[in-house]
C-alpha positions as CSV (number, residue, x, y, z in Angstrom):
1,X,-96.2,-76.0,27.1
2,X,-95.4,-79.4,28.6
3,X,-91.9,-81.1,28.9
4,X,-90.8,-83.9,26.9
5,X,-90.5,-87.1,28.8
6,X,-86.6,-87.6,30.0
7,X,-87.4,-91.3,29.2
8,X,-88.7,-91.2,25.4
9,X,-87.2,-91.2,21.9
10,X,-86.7,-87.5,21.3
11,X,-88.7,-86.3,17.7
12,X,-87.3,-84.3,14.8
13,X,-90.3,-82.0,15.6
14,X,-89.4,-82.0,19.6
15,X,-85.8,-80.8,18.4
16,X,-87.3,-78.6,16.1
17,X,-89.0,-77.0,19.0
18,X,-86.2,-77.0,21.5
19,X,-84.0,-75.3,19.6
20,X,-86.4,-72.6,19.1
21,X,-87.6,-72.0,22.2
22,X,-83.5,-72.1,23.4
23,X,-82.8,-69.3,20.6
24,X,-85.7,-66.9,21.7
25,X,-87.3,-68.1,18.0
26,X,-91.3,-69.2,19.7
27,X,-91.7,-66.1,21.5
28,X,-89.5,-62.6,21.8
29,X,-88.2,-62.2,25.2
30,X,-88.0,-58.8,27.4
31,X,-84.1,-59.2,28.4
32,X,-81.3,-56.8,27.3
33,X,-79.1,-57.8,24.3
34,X,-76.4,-59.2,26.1
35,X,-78.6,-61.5,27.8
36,X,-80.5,-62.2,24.7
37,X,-76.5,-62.7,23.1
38,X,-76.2,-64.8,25.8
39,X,-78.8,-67.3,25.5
40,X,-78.0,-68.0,21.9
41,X,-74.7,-68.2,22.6
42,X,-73.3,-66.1,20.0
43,X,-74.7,-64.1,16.6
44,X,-72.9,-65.0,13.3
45,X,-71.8,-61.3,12.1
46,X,-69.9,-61.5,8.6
47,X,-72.9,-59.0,7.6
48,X,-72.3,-56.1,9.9
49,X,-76.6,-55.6,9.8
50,X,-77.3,-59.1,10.6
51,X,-76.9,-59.3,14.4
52,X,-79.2,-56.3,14.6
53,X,-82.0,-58.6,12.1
54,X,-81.1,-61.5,14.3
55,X,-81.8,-59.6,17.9
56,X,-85.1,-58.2,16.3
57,X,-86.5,-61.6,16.0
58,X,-86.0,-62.7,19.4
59,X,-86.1,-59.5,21.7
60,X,-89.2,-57.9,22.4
61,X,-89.3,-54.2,21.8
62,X,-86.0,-54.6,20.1
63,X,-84.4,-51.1,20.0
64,X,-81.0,-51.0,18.1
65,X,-79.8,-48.5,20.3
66,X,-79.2,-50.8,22.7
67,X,-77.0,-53.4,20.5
68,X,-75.1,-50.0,19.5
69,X,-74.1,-49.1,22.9
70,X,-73.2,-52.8,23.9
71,X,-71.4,-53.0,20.8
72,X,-69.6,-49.3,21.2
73,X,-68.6,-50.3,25.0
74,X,-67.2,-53.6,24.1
75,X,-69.7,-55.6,26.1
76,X,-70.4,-57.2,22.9
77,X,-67.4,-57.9,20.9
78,X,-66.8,-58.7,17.3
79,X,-63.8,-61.5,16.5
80,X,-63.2,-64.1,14.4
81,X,-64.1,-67.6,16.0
82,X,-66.4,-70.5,15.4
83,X,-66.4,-72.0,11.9
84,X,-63.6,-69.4,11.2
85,X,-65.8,-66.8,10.7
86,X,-66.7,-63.8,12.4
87,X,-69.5,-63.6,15.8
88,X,-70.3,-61.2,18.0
89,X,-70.2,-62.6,21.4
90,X,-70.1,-61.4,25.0
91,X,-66.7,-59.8,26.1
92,X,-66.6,-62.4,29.1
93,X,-67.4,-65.3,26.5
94,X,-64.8,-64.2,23.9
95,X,-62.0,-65.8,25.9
96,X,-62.9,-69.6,26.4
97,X,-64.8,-69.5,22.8
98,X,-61.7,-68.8,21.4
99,X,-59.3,-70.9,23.4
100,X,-62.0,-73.6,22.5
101,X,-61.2,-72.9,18.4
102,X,-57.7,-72.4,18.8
103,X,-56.3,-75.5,17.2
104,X,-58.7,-75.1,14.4
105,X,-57.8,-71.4,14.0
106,X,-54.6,-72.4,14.2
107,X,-54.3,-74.9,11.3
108,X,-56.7,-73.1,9.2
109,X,-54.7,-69.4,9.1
110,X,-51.2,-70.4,10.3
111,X,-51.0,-73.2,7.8
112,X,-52.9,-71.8,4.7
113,X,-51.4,-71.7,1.4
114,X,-51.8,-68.3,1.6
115,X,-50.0,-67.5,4.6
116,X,-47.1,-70.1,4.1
117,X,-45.7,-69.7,0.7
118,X,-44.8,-66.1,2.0
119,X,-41.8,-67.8,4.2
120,X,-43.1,-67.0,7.5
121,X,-43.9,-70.1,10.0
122,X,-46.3,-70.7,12.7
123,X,-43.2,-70.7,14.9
124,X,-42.8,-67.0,13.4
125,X,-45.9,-66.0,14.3
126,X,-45.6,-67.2,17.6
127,X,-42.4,-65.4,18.1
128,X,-44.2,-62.0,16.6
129,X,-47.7,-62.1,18.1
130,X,-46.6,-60.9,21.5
131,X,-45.5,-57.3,20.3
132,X,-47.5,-57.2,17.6
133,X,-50.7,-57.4,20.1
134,X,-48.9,-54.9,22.6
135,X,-48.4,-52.6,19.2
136,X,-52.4,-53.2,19.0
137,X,-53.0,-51.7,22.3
138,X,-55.2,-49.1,20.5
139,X,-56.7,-49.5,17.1
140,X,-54.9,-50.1,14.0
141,X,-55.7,-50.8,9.8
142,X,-55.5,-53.9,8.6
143,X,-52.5,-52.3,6.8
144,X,-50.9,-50.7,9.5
145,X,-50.9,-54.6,11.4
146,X,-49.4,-56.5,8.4
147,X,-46.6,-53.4,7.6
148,X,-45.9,-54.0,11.8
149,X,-45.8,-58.0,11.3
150,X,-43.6,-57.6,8.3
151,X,-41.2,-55.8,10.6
152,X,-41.1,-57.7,13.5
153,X,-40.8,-61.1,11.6
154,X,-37.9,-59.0,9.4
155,X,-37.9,-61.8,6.9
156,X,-39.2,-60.5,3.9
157,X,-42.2,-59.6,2.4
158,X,-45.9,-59.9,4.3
159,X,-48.7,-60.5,1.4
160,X,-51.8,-59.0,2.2
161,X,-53.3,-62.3,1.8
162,X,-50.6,-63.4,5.0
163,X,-51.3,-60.5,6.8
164,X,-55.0,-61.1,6.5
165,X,-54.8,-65.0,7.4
166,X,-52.4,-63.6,10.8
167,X,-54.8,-61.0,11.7
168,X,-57.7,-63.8,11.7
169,X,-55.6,-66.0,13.8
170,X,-54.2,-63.3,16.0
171,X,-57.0,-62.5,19.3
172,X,-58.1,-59.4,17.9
173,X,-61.8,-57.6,18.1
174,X,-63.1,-55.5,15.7
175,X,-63.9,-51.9,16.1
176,X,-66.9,-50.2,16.0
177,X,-67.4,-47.4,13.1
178,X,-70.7,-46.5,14.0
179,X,-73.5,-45.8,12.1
180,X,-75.8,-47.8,10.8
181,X,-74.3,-51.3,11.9
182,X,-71.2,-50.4,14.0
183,X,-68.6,-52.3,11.9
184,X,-67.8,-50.9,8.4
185,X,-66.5,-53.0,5.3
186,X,-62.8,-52.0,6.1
187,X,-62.7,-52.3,9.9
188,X,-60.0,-51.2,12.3
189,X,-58.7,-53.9,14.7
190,X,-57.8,-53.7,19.2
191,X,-56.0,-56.0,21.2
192,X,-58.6,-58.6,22.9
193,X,-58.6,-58.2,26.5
194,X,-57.9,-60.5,28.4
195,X,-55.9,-62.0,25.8
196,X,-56.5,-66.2,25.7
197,X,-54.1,-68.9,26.0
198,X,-53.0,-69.9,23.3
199,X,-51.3,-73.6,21.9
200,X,-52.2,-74.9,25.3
201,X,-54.4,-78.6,24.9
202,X,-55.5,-78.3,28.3
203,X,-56.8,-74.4,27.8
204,X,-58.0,-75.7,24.5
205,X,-60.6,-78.4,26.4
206,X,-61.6,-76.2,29.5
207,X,-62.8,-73.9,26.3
208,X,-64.5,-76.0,24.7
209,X,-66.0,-77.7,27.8
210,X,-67.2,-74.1,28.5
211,X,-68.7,-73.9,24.4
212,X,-70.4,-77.4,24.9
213,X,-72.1,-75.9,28.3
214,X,-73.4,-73.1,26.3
215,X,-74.0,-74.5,23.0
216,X,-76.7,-77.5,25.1
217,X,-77.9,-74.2,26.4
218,X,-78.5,-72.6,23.4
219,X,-79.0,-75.4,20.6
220,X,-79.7,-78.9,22.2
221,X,-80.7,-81.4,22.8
222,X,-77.9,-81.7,20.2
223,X,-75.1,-84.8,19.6
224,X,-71.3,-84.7,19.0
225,X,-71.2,-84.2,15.5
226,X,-73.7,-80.5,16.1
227,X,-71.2,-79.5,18.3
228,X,-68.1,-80.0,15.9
229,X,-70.2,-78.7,13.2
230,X,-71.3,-75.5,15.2
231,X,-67.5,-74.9,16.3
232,X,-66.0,-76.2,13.4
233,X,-63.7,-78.4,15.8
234,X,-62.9,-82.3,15.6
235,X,-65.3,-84.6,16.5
236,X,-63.4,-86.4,18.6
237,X,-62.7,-83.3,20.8
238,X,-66.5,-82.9,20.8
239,X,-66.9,-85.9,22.2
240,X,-64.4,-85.8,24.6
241,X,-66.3,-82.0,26.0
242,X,-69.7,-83.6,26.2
243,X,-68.5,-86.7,27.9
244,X,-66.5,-84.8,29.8
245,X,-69.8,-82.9,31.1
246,X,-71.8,-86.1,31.5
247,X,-69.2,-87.0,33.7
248,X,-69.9,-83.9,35.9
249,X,-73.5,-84.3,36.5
250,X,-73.3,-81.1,34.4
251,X,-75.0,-83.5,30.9
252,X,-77.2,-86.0,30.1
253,X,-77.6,-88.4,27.4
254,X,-81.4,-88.8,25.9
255,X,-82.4,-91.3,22.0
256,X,-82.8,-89.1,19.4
257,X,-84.0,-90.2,16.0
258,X,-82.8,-93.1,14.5
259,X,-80.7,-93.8,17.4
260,X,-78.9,-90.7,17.3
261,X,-77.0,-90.2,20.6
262,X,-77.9,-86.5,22.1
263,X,-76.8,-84.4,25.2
264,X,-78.7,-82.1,26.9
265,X,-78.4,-80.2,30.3
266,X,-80.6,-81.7,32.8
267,X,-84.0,-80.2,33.1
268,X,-83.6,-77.6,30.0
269,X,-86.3,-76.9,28.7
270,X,-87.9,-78.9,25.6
271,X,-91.4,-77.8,24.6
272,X,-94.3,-79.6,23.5
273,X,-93.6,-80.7,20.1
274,X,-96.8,-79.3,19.1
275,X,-96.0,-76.0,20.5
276,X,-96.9,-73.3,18.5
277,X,-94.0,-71.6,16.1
278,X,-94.6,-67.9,15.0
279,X,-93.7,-66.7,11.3
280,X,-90.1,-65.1,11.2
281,X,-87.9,-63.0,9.1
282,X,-84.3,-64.4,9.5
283,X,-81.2,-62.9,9.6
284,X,-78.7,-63.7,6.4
285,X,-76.4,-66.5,7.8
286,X,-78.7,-66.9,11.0
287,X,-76.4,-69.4,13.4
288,X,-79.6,-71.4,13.6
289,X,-79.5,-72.7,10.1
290,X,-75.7,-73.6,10.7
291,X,-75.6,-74.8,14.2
292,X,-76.1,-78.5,13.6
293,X,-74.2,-81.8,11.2
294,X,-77.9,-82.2,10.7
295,X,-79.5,-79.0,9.5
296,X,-82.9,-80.7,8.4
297,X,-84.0,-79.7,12.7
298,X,-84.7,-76.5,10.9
299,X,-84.4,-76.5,7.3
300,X,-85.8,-79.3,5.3
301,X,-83.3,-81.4,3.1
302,X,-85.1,-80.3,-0.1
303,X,-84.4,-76.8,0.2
304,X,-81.0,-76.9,1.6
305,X,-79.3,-76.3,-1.8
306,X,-81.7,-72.9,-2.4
307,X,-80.8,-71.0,1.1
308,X,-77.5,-72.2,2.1
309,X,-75.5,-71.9,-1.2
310,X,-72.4,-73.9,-2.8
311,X,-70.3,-70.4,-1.8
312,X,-71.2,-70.0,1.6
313,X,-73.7,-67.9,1.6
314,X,-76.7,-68.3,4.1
315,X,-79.8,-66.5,2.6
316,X,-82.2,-64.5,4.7
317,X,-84.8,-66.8,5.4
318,X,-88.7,-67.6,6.2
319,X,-89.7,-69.5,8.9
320,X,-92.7,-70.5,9.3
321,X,-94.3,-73.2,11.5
322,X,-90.4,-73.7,12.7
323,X,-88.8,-74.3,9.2
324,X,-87.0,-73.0,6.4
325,X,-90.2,-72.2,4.1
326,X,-88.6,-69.7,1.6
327,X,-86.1,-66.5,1.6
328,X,-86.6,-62.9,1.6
329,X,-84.7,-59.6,0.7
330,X,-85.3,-55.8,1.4
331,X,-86.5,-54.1,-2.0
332,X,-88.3,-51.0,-3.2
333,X,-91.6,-50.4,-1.3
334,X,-91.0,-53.4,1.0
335,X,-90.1,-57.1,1.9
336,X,-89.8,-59.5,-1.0
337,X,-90.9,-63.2,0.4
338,X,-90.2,-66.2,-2.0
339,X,-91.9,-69.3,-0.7
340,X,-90.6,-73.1,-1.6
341,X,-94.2,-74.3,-0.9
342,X,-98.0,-73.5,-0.8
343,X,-98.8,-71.2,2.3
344,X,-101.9,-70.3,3.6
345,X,-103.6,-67.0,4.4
346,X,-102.7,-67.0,7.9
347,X,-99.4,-67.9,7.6
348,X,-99.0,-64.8,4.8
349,X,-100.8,-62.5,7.3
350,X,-98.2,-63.6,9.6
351,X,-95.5,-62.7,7.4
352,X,-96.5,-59.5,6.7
353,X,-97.2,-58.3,9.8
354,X,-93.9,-59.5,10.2
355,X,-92.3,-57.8,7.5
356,X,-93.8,-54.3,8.6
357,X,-92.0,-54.5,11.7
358,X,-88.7,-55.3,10.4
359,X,-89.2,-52.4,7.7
360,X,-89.6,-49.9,10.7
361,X,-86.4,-51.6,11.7
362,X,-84.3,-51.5,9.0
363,X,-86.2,-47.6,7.5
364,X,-83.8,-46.0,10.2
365,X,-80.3,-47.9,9.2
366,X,-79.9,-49.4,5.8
367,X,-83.6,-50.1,4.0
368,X,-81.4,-52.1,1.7
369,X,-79.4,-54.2,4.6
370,X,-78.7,-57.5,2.0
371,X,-78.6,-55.5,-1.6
372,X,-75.2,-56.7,-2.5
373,X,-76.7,-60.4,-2.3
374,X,-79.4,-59.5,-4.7
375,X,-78.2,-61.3,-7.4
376,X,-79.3,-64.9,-5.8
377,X,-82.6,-63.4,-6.3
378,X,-82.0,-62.3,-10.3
379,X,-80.4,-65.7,-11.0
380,X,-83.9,-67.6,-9.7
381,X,-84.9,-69.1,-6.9
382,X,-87.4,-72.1,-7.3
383,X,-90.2,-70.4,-5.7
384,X,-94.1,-71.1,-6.3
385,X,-94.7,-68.2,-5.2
386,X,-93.6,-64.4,-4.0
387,X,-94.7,-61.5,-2.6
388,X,-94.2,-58.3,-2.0
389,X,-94.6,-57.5,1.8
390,X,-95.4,-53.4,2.4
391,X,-93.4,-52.1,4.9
């Protein structure tokens, strides 16, 4: 593959490439799972089965043993963070990550609806956090954390809903149930170690200095409004990170389309635009697909609406030549592949060699990983055509 030229326009298509080749997505790599967490930055985790799809597509010789025993000796951690929503991320990464999200964490649980029409205060939960975290020295319920809040705040009731939006807030991992995904529907919750700083503005841009490092790492060449997109965090604090980089020698600015302003490191990798992209089988609310203010880099603007829907949900997706081409789900006998557009016999044969792998995958955990999504599939998706992919 040959490198972009530093001095020219930067391509949707180049993009498209970069970030694949930066999430492992042109070729699966033989490095462990952390290192594989590592260069994507983080996995998006709501679905406890997802990071183990996600890890499949990108390490080679994938064995979910490995993600277990990362996950069961906290070297890979489970928390709430960017976008508000929960990632499994590196133990040493969990700290500036969420240091870099704590004034949106903040605002978004600490001043919900939810949590302040119970009484309680962010000034309250300041006050509480310290022994509520040194009463979560080893795991507790959800239950058992709100009835302790409750008590320590001493000032009336704590709604599960409150108790819920304090536990997001609060620097907490989740922990692992074991079998078949690690982390059950009702997890129990430990202390994060070491705990971060927290309402600090100075610890709040060394984090996200740190994020925007490893988010050019993993997603660019990528501008202000990705980064604030893929954090959830105000543009203007984006912008202040990547400048702040630029200033370092540790960024560059490069022309993307239509004028966008981008960021890269300097010398990162960006493959030929032309490079070759392999079929994949994407995980249900892939970070790829939600990584950017611009999501067309991956999935084209006409099927936006189909995979990424008006609740939240991300659908498991097909990729193939580099973009969104249609979803998937597990079903009876195999993988079920509903394509937006025409595809040829190759690319089919691509898919299905695809979707024999993953069944192999998924035949020793949960051959039904995404069933409880099924019903995006019985309302209709504007497919021209699907498949059934043997396992």
């Amino acid at each position: 593959m040959t490198a972009t030229s530093r001095s020219s326009v930067l391509t949707p298509r180049a993009l498209n490439r970069a970030t694949l080749a930066r999430q492992l997505l042109l070729a699966r790599e033989p490095v462990s799972v952390e290192e594989a967490v590592r260069r994507v930055v983080a996995l998006q985790a709501q679905l406890p089965g997802s990071p183990y799809v996600a890890l499949w597509n990108r390490v080679a010789g994938f064995d979910p043993a490995g993600l277990d025993a990362a996950v069961g000796g906290f070297r890979l951690v489970r928390s709430t963070l960017m976008r508000i929503t929960l990632h499994l991320v590196r133990a040493e990464d969990y700290r500036p990550f969420r240091e870099a999200v704590e004034p949106t964490l903040r605002g978004s649980r600490l001043r919900d609806r939810r949590f302040t029409e119970t009484g309680i205060t962010p000034d309250d939960a300041d006050a509480l956090l310290p022994e509520l975290l040194a009463y979560a020295d080893r795991p507790r319920t959800g239950e058992e954390l709100r009835a302790r809040a409750e008590e320590l705040w001493g000032g009336g009731d704590l709604t599960p809903a409150a108790g819920r939006m304090l536990r997001q807030y609060a620097p907490l991992w989740h922990l692992p149930s074991g079998p078949p995904w690690q982390y059950g529907t009702s997890p129990a919750f430990v202390a994060s170690g070491p705990e971060p700083v927290a309402t600090d503005p100075e610890a709040a841009a060394e984090g996200l200095e740190t994020l925007a490092r490893r988010y050019l790492a993993g997603f660019g060449p990528a501008s202000a409004a990705d980064l604030a997109q893929f954090g959830l965090v105000q543009r203007g604090r984006a912008r202040a990170a990547l400048d702040a980089l630029v200033r370092a020698g540790a960024a560059e600015v490069l022309a993307g389309p239509d004028g966008a302003v981008l960021y890269d490191l300097p010398g990162a990798v960006r493959p030929d635009s032309e490079a070759p992209a392999p079929p994949r089988l994407m995980a249900m609310w892939d970070s790829t697909l939600l990584a950017y203010a611009d999501r067309s880099r991956i999935v084209p603007a006409a099927y936006r609406k189909h995979v990424i829907r008006i609740n939240g949900d991300v659908l498991p997706t097909l990729l193939v030549d580099g973009y969104v081409a249609g979803a998937w789900r597990p079903v009876e006998g195999g993988i079920e592949a509903a394509v937006f557009h025409p595809l040829t016999a190759g690319d089919w044969d691509g898919l299905a060699a695809e979707a024999a792998s993953l069944g192999r995958l998924l035949a020793d955990r949960d051959p039904r990983v995404y069933r409880r999504h099924d019903h995006w599939w019985t309302k209709g998706l504007p497919a021209v055509e699907t498949r059934l992919l043997p396992c």
